[in-house]
C-alpha positions in Angstrom: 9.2 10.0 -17.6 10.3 12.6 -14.6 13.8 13.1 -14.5 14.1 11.8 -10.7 13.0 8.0 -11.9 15.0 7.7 -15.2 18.6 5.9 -13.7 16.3 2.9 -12.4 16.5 -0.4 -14.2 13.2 -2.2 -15.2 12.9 -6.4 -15.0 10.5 -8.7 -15.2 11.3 -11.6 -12.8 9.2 -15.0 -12.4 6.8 -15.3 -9.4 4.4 -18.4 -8.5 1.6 -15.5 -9.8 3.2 -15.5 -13.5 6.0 -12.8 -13.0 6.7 -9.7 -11.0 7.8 -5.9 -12.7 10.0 -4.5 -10.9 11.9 -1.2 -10.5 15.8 -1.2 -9.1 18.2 1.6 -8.3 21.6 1.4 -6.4 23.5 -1.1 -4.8 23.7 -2.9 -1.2 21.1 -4.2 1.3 17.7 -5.3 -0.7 15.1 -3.0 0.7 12.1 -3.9 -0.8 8.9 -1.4 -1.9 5.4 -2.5 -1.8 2.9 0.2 -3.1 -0.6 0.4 -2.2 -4.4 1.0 -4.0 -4.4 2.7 -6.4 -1.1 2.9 -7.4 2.5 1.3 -8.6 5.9 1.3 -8.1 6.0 4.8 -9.5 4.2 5.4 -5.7 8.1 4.9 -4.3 9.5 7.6 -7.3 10.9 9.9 -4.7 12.5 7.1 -2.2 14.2 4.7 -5.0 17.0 7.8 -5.6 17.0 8.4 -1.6 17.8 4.8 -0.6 20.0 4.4 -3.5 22.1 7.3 -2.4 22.2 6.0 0.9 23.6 2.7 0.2 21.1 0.7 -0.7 19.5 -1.5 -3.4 16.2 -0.2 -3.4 13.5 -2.4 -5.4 9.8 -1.1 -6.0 8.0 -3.8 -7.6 3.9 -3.8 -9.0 2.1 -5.4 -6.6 0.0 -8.4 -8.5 -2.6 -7.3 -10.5 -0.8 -3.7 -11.4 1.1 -2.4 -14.3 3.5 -5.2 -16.0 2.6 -7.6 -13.3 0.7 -10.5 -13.6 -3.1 -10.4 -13.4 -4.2 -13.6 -12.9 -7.9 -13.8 -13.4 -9.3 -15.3 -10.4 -10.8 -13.8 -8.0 -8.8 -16.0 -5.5 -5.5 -15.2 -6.2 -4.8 -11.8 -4.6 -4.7 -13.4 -1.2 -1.9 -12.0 1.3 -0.3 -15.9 1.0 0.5 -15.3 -2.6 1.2 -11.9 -2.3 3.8 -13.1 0.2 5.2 -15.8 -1.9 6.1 -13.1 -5.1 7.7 -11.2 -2.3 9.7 -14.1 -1.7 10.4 -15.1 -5.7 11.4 -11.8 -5.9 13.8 -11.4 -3.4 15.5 -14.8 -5.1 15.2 -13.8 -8.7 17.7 -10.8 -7.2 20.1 -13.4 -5.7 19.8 -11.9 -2.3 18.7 -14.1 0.5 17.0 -11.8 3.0 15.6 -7.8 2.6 13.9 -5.3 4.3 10.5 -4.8 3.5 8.7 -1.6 3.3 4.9 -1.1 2.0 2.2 2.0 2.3 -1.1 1.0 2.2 -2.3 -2.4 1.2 1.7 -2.8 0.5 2.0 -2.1 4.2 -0.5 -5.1 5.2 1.3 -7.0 2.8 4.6 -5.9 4.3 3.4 -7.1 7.7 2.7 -10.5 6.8 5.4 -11.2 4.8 7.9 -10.6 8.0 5.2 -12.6 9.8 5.1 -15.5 7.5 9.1 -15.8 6.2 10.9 -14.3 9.1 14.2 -15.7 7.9 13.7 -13.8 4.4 12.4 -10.1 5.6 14.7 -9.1 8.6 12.6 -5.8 9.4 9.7 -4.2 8.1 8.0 -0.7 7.3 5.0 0.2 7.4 3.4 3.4 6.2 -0.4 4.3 6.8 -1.6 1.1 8.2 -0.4 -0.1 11.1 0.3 -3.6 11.6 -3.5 -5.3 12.8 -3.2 -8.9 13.8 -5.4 -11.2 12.5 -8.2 -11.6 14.8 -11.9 -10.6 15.2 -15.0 -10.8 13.7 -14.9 -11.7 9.4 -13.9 -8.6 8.0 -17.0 -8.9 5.8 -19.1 -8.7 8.5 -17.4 -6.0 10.7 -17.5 -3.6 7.6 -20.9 -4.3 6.6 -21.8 -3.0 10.1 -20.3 0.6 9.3 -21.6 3.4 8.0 -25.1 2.8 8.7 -27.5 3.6 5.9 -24.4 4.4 4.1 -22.0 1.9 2.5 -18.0 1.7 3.7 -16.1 1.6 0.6 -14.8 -1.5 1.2 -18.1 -3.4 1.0 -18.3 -1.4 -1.9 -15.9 -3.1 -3.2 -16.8 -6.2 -2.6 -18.9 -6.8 -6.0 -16.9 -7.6 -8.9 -17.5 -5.4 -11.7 -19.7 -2.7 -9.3 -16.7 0.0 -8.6 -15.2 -1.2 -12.2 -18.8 0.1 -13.7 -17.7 3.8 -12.0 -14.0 3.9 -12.7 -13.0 2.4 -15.8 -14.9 4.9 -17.8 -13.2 8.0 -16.8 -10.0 6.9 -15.4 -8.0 10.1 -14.9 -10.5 11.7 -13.0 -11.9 9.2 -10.7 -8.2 8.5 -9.8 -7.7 12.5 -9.4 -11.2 12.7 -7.0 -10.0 9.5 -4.9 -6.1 10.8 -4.7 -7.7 14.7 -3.9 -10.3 12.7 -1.4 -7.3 11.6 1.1 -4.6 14.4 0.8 -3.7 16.4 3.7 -4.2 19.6 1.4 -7.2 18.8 -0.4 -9.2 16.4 1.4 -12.8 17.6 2.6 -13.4 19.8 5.3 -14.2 18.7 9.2 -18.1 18.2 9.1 -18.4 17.4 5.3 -19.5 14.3 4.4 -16.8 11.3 4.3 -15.3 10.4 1.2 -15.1 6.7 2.0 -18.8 6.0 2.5 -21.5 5.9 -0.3 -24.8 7.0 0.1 -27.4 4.4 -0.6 -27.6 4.0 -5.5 -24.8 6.7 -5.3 -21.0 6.1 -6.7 -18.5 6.3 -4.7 -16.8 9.4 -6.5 -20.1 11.4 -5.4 -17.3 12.8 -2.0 -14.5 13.4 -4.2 -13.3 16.8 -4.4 -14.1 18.6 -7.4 -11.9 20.4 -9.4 -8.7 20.0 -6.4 -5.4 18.3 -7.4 -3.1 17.7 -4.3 0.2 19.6 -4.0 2.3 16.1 -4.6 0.7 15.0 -8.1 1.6 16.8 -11.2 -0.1 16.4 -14.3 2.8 14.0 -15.5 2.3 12.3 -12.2 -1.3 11.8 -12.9 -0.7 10.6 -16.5 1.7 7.9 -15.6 -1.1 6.2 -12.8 -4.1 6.7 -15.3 -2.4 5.4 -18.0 -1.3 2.6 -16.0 -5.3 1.7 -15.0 -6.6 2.7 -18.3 -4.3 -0.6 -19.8 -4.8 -3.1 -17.2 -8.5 -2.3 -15.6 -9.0 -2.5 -12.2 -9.9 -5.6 -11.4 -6.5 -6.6 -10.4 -6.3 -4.3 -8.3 -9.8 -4.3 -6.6 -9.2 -8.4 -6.1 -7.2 -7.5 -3.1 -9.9 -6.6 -1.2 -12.2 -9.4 -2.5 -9.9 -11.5 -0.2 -10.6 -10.1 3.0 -12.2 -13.2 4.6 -9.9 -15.5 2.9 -7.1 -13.7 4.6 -8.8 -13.7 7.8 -9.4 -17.9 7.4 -6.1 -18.3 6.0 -4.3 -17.0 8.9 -5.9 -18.6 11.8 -3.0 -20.0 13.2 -1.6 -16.4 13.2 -4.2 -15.3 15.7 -3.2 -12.6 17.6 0.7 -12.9 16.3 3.1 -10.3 16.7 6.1 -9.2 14.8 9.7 -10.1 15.9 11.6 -7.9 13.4 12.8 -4.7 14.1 9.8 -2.4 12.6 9.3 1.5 11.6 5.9 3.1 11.5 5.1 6.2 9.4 1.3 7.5 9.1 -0.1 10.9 8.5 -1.9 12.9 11.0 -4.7 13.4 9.0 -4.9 10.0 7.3 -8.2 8.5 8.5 -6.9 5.6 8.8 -4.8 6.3 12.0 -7.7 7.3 13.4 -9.8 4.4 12.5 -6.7 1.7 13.8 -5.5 4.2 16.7 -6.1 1.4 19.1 -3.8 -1.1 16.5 -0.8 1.8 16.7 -1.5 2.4 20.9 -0.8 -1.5 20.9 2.9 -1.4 19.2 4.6 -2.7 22.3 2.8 -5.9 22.3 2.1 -6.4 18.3 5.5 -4.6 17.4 7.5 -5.6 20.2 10.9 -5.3 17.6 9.1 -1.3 17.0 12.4 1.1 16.7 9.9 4.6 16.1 6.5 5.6 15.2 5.9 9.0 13.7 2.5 10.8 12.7 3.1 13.3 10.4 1.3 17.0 11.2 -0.8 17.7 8.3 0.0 14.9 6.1 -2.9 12.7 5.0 -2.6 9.4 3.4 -0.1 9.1 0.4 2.3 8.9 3.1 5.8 9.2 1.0 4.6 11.0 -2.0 3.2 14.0 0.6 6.2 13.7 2.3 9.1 12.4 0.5 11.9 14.2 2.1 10.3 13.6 5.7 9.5 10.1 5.1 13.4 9.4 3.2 15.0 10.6 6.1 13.2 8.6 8.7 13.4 5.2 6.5 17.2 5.9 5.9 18.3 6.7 9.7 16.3 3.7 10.5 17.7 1.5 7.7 21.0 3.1 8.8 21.0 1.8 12.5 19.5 -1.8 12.0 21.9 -4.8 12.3 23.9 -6.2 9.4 
């Protein structure tokens, strides 16, 4: 394993889900790491040293359905309630009664709703990528399904169990080298060339990727840790949190509309589609964020936020860490 991850400690905890893997470094405030599709803890390798150096007890766990993690096998289980709960379990299992939470990606959504939904556990929250939507709208189903036009929005591809399973599980490594390659600030297609995140009508999804490109931040070692990770467990897991989409969106009616107390940090890459696709979500911060201490867009930077980044995106989280209230 790279020498920059070896002083961690690894646990299994219990969670409602079955149980939780974890990664751990340092000691002080809990600041929790929730990682994103498709990825792991290792997605935090560069920010568990950084935080532990700074004071803190930084904690990366795999989200449910990932590496050592549970995978429970229905469909319905990966919804953002549950997800929130093994938050929670874990944050007990480390004897600590609150944390900050921090997520990139899916882990960001996650994130959001987990300061939304136990306030008095998650004191402030981070969110990297994805800005903080609230529930509200059409059914997700049927706002994607209206994208794209003759083309299909990867999410609604998605949507099948077993479909994107059928093009990824056979060759791992390189579908997960195309999708990573697809949104990197350094490798991702050119202005003007088709999008990477639709798929043209019996095509995969891969079809986009770049060919024969591997982005600046992954190393071969890098690479080997995630596909080996995918190649054990499957995807399904993992795919199963976007199968809950509409169950979110019904579970959290009552949340209509709800903003965020909590003092908050956003971090999202200037090249990251989606900031463009949510601009409207980050232009309504003061309203949705109202506890919002900075937002930052990173020049250049596309959407593996703190593996692009790591020494940009350690520095913000730990001035901001550093100036929130005991």
């Amino acid at each position: 394993m790279p020498e920059h991850v070896t002083q961690v400690t690894h646990r299994v905890v219990p969670s409602p889900g079955g149980r939780v893997h974890l990664v751990e470094q340092g000691a002080g405030p809990l600041v929790l790491l929730l990682h994103g599709f498709p990825e792991s803890w290792y997605s935090w390798r560069r920010q568990l040293p950084a935080l532990a150096a700074a004071g803190y007890r930084a904690v990366a766990v795999d989200v449910r359905g990932y590496g050592r993690s549970s995978r429970p096998a229905a469909a319905d289980a990966y919804r953002v309630l549950d997800l929130v709960e093994d938050n929670v379990a874990v944050v007990r299992a480390l004897g600590e009664e609150s944390a900050v939470v921090v997520g990139h990606d899916w882990g960001s959504v996650v994130a959001a709703n987990s300061a939304l939904l136990r306030p008095e556990v998650f004191r402030a929250v981070g969110l990297l990528s994805v800005p903080y939507v609230p529930r509200g709208g059409p059914r997700p189903s049927d706002l994607f399904g209206r994208m794209g036009g003759d083309e299909e929005f990867y999410i609604s591809y998605f949507q099948e169990p077993g479909r994107a399973e059928g093009e990824i599980e056979p060759d791992v490594r390189g579908w997960l080298t195309g999708f990573y390659a697809a949104l990197s600030g350094d490798t991702m297609p050119a202005p003007g060339a088709p999008a990477p995140y639709f798929v043209s009508p019996g095509g995969p999804l891969r079809d986009r990727f770049p060919v024969g490109r591997m982005p600046g931040w992954l190393s071969e070692r890098d690479l080997d840790f995630y596909a080996a990770e995918f190649e054990r467990t499957g995807l399904t897991g993992a795919l199963n949190r976007y199968r809950n989409m509409d169950r979110d969106w019904e579970d959290l009616a009552a949340f209509d509309g709800a903003s965020i107390a909590q003092p908050a940090i956003y971090i999202g890459g200037g090249l990251d589609a989606s900031t463009a696709w949510l601009a409207d979500a980050v232009e309504a911060f003061p309203v949705t964020l109202p506890g919002l201490v900075s937002s930052h867009l990173l020049d250049g930077c596309g959407h593996w936020v703190q593996q692009e980044r790591p020494a940009e995106v350690n520095r913000l989280l730990t001035d901001w860490l550093a100036a929130l209230p005991a």
